[in-house]
C-alpha positions in Angstrom: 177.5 89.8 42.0 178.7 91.9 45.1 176.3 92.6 48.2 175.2 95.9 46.6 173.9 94.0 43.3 172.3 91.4 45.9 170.1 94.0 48.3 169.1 95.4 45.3 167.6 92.3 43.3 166.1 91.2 46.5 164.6 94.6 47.3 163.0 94.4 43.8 162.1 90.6 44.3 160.6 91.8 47.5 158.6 94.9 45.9 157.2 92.8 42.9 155.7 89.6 45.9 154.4 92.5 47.1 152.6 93.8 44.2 151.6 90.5 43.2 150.2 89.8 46.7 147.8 93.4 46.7 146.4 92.2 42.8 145.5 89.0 44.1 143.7 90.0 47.2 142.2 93.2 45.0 140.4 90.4 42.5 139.3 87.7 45.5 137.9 91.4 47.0 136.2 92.4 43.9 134.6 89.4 43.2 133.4 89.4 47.0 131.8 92.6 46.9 130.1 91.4 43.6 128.5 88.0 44.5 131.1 85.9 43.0 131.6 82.9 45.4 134.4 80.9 42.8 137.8 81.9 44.9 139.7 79.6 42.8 142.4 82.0 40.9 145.2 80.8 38.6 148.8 81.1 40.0 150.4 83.6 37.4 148.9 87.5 38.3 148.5 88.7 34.9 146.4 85.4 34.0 144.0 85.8 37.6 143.5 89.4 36.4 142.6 88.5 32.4 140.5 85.5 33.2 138.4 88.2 35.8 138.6 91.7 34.2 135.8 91.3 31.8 133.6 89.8 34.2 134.0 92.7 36.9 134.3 95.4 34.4 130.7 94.3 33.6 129.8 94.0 36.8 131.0 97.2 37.7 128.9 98.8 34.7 125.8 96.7 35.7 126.4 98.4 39.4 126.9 101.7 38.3 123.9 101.8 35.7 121.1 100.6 38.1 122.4 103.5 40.8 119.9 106.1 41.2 119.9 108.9 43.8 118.0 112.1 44.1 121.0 114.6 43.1 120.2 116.7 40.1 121.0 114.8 36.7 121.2 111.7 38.2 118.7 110.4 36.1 119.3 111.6 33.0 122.5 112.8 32.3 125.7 111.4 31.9 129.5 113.2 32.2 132.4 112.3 30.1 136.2 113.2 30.0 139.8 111.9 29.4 142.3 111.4 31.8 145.9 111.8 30.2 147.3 111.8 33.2 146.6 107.4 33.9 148.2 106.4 31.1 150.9 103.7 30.5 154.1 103.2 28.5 153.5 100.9 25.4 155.7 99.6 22.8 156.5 102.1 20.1 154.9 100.0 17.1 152.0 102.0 15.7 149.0 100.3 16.6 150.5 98.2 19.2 148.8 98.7 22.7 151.1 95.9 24.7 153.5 97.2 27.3 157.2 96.9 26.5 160.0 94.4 27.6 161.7 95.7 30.7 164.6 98.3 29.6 163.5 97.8 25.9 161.1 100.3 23.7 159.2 97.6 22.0 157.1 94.2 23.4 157.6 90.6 23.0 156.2 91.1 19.9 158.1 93.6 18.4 161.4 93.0 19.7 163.4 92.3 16.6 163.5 95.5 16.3 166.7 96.9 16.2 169.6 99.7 15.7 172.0 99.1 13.5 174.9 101.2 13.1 177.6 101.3 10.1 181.5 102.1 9.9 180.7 105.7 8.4 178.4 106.4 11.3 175.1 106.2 9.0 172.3 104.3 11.1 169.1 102.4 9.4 166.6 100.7 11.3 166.3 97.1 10.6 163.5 94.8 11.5 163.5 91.0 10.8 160.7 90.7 8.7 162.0 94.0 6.4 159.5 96.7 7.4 159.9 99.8 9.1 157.8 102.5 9.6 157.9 106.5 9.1 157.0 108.6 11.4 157.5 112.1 9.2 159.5 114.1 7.1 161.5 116.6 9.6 163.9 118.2 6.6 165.6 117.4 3.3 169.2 118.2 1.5 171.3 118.0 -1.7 173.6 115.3 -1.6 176.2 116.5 -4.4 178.2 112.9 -4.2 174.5 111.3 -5.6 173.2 114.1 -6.9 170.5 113.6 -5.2 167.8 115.1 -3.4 167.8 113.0 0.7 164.7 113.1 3.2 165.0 113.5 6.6 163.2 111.0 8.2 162.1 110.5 12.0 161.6 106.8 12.5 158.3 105.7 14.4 159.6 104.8 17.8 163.4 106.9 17.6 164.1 110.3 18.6 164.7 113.2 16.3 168.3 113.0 16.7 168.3 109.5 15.3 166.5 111.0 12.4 168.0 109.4 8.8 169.0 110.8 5.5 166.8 108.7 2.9 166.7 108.9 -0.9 163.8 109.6 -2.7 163.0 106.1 -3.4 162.8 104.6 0.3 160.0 106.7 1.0 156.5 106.7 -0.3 155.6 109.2 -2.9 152.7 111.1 -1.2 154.8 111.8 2.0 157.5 113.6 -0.7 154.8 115.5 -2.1 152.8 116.6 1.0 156.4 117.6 2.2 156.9 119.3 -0.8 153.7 121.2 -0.7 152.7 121.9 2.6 156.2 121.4 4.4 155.2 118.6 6.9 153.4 115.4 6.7 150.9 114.7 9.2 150.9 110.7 8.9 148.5 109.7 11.9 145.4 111.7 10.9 142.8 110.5 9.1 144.2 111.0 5.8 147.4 109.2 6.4 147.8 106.6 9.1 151.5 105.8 7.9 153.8 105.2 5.5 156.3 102.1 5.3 158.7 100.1 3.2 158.2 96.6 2.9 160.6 94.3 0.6 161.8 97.4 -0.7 158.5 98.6 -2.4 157.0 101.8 -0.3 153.4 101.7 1.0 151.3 104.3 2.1 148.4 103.7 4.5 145.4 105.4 4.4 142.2 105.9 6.4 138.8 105.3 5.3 135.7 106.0 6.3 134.3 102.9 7.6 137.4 102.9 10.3 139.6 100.4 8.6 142.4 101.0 6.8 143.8 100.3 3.2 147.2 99.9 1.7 148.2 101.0 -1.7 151.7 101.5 -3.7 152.4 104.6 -2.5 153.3 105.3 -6.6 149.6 104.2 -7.2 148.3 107.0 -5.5 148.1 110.7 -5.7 147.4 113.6 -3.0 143.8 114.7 -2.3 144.4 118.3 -1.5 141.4 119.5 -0.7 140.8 116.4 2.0 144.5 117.0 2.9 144.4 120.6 3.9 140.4 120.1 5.2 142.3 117.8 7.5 145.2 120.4 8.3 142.3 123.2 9.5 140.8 120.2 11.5 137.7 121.7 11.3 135.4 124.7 10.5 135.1 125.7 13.9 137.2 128.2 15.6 137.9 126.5 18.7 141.3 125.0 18.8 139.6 121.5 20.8 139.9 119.2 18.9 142.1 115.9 20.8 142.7 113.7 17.5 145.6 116.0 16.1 147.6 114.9 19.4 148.9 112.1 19.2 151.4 109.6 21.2 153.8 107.3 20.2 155.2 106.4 23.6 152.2 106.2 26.0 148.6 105.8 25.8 146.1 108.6 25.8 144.8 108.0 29.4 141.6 106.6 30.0 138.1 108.1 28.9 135.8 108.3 31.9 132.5 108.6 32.3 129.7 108.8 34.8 126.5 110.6 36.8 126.8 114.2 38.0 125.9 112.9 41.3 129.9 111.4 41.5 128.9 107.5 40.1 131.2 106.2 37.7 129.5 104.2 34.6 132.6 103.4 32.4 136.2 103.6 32.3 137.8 102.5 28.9 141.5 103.1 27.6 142.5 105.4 25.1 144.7 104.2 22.2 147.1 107.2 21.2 145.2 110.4 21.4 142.0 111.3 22.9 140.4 111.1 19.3 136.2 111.9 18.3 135.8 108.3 17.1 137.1 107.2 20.4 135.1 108.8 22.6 131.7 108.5 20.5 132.2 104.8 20.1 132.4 104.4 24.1 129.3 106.6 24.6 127.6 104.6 21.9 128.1 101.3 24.0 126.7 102.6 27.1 124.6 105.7 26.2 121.1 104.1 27.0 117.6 105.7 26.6 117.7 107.3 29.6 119.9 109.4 28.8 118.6 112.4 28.0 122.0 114.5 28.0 125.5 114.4 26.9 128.2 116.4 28.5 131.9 116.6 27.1 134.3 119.2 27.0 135.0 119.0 23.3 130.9 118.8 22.5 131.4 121.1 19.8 133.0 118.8 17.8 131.4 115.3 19.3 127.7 117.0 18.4 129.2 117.7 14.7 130.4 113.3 14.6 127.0 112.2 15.9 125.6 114.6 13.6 127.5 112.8 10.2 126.4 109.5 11.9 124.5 107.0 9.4 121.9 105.1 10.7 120.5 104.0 13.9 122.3 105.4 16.6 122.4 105.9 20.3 123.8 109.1 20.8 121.6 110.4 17.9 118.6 113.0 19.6 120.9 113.2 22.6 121.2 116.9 24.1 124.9 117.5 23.8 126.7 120.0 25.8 130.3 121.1 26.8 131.1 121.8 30.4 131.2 124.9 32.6 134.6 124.8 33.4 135.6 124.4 29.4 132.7 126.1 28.1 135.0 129.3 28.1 137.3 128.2 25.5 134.9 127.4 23.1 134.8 131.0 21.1 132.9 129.9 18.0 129.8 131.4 17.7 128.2 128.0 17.0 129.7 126.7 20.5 128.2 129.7 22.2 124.6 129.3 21.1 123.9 126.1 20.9 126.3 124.1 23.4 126.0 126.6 26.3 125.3 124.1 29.8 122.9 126.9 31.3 120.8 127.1 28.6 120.0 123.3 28.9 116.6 122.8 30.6 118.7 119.0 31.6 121.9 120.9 33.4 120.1 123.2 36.0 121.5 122.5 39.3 123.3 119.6 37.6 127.4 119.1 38.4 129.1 119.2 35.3 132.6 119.3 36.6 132.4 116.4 38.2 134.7 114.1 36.3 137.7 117.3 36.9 137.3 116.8 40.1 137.2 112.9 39.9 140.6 113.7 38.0 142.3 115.6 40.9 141.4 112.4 42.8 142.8 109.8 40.3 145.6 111.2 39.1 147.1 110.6 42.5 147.8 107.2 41.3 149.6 108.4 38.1 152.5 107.4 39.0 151.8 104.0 40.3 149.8 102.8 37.1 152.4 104.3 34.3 154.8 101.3 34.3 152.2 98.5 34.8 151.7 96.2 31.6 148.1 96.5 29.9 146.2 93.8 32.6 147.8 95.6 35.7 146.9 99.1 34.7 143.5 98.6 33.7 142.2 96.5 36.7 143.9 98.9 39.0 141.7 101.9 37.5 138.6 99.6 37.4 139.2 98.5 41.2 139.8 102.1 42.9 137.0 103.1 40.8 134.5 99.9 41.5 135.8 101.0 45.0 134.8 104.5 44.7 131.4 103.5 43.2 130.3 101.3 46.7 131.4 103.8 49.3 129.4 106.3 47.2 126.9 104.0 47.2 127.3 103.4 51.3 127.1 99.7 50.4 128.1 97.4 53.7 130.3 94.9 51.0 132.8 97.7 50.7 136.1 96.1 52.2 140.0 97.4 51.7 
C-alpha cells in the first residue's frame, strides 16, 4: 500500500470516528431533552441507535401530539406529504429494505447473489438457493437454431443492458400472456407483485386484498383482464396522481411526513418503494386521532376514494379530506374540483396547507448526507433534526446542539 492508498484509508477512518462520534452524542442529546436520565449506551453505533429509536420516535410523537398553539388548524388538522428526496440506497431484492454491502448491490443477506458469465458471452443470474426474480418483459425474438420464440427479460436488480434472452419455459405463464396482450407487464402493482423461478418450476406472485401475498404455479393460473387493465388506467379519475404506479428498485421512496399547519411535526415514517395509497393511509390510521377533524394530502383524491373502500372501524373514516393549495391545480377531475377544493373547507380557512413543501425545501438540504447511511443511521438522523425542529418551534429551554 503506497502513501496515497494510506492518507486515503485514514482520511476515511478519520471521517467514519467522526460520524460515529456526532450519532452518539445526537442519542445522549435526545434522550436529554426527553427526560431519559439512563446514559449508559452500547459500544457499536448502529446497536445505541436500534436499542433507542423506538423509544424517542415515541417520544417524539408523544411531544408533538400534546403541542397546541393558537395558529389556525392547529387543533384540528393535520398535513401529510412524501419526501423523495430523503431516501436511501437499499439492496435490490424486492422486498428487502436493508442497506447494501459497501461497493455491492445487495445486503448481507442477499449477497450470494451473483453474475455469471459463459464462454459464448450469454449471462444468467445465479443465486445460491436457485431463485431469481423478474423484473419485466422488455422484448422478445425468433430464435431459428431452437425454433423458438425467447423473452427478453430485465432482471430485478440489473440494468437493461444486462437484460437476458429466456425461453418460454423460464418464465411464468401470465407474464408471456400479459406481454402478449398488452405489450408490457407491470409486475409490482397490485395485480402482480412478481414473478420468479424456483427449482426450475415458475411462480407468479400475486396481491390480494387483505395486503398479503400468495404464490401459485404460474401454469395454475390464468389472466384477469378486466382487473389487469382496471389496474393499467389506475383509476377512474382523470388526474394522473396516483404515487403507487412508481416504483423503485434501487432506493427507497423517501419518507412520508406529517404534521400541524402551525410547522409541528407529528410523524415521520419511511417509505418502502413507491409513495403507494396503502402506505400512506396505514400511517394516518396510526396516528389520525379524534381530534382530527381534517385531512390534507396532495393526492386526496385518491386517499378519500381508499378510506372510502375501507371495511370496518376506522380512523380516517368521517375525516374531512382535502388536497393542498399548491397541488390542488393539478387535480382536473371534476370530482377533485368539487369536493376536495381546501377553500371550500369550513376547517382550512386561514389554515397553512403548504406547510410540509416548505418543511421539504428545509429537509432536503440533508439529502445528500442521509442517502448512503444504512437503515438505523438514516432514520434516527431524520427523527433527530426533526425532534430538533419540533423544540425550537416549541421555544423549549432543553433544546441543545
Amino acid at each position: 500500500m503506497d502513501e496515497n492508498d494510506k492518507e486515503k484509508t485514514r482520511t476515511s477512518l478519520e471521517y467514519r470516528r467522526l460520524e460515529d462520534g456526532y450519532f452518539k452524542y445526537s442519542i445522549l442529546l435526545a434522550r436529554k431533552r426527553h427526560n431519559i436520565h439512563d446514559m449508559d449506551l452500547p459500544f457499536n453505533v448502529d446497536d445505541a441507535i436500534i436499542e433507542n429509536f423506538l423509544l424517542l420516535k415515541e417520544m417524539f410523537e408523544a411531544k408533538a401530539n400534546d403541542h397546541r398553539c393558537g395558529k389556525p388548524g392547529c387543533t384540528n388538522c393535520m398535513v401529510a406529504d412524501g419526501n423523495l428526496k430523503n431516501s436511501r440506497t437499499v439492496c435490490q431484492m424486492p422486498g428487502c429494505m436493508e442497506s447494501p454491502m459497501k461497493g455491492k448491490k445487495c445486503c448481507k443477506l442477499h449477497k450470494t447473489i451473483e453474475r455469471k458469465i459463459d464462454g459464448n458471452n450469454n449471462q444468467e443470474l445465479v443465486e445460491n438457493d436457485g431463485e431469481f426474480h423478474v423484473e419485466a418483459i422488455i422484448g422478445k425474438r425468433y430464435d431459428p437454431k431452437t425454433k423458438q420464440t425467447e423473452f427478453k427479460v430485465k432482471w430485478v436488480g440489473y440494468s437493461e443492458e444486462e437484460s437476458t434472452f429466456e425461453p418460454r419455459k423460464n418464465i411464468p405463464r401470465v407474464l408471456v400472456e400479459l406481454y402478449s396482450r398488452y405489450g408490457r407487464t407491470d409486475l409490482t402493482c397490485e395485480v402482480i407483485n412478481k414473478g420468479f423461478t424456483k427449482s426450475g418450476h415458475a411462480y407468479v406472485e400475486l396481491f390480494v386484498e387483505n395486503s398479503d401475498y400468495i404464490i401459485l404455479p404460474a401454469e395454475a393460473m390464468e389472466v384477469n383482464e378486466e382487473a389487469y387493465h382496471r389496474r393499467i388506467n389506475a383509476s377512474d379519475l382523470k388526474c394522473n396522481t396516483l404515487k403507487d404506479q412508481k416504483r423503485f428498485h434501487t432506493r427507497t421512496g423517501g419518507v412520508l411526513v406529517g404534521g400541524r399547519p402551525c410547522g409541528m411535526v407529528n410523524f415521520i415514517e419511511e417509505i418502502a418503494n413507491g409513495e403507494s395509497i396503502r402506505q400512506v393511509a396505514a400511517t394516518l390510521e396510526r396516528v389520525v386521532d379524534d381530534s382530527t377533524e381534517c385531512l390534507v394530502y396532495d393526492d386526496g383524491c385518491h386517499l378519500r376514494r381508499h378510506i372510502e373502500k375501507i371495511e370496518g372501524p376506522s380512523n380516517l373514516k368521517g375525516k374531512d379530506v382535502r388536497i393542498d393549495r399548491v397541488h390542488f391545480p393539478n387535480h382536473i377531475d371534476p370530482w377533485c374540483i368539487e369536493n376536495l377544493d381546501p377553500d371550500d373547507s369550513p376547517f382550512l380557512d386561514g389554515v397553512n396547507t403548504e406547510v410540509m413543501e416548505q418543511l421539504f425545501s428545509w429537509m432536503s438540504k440533508y439529502s445528500f448526507m442521509v442517502r448512503q447511511m444504512n437503515r438505523p443511521r438514516h432514520n434516527f438522523f431524520l427523527l433527530d433534526i426533526l425532534d430538533k425542529h419540533n423544540f425550537q418551534l416549541d421555544h423549549d429551554d432543553k433544546l441543545q446542539f
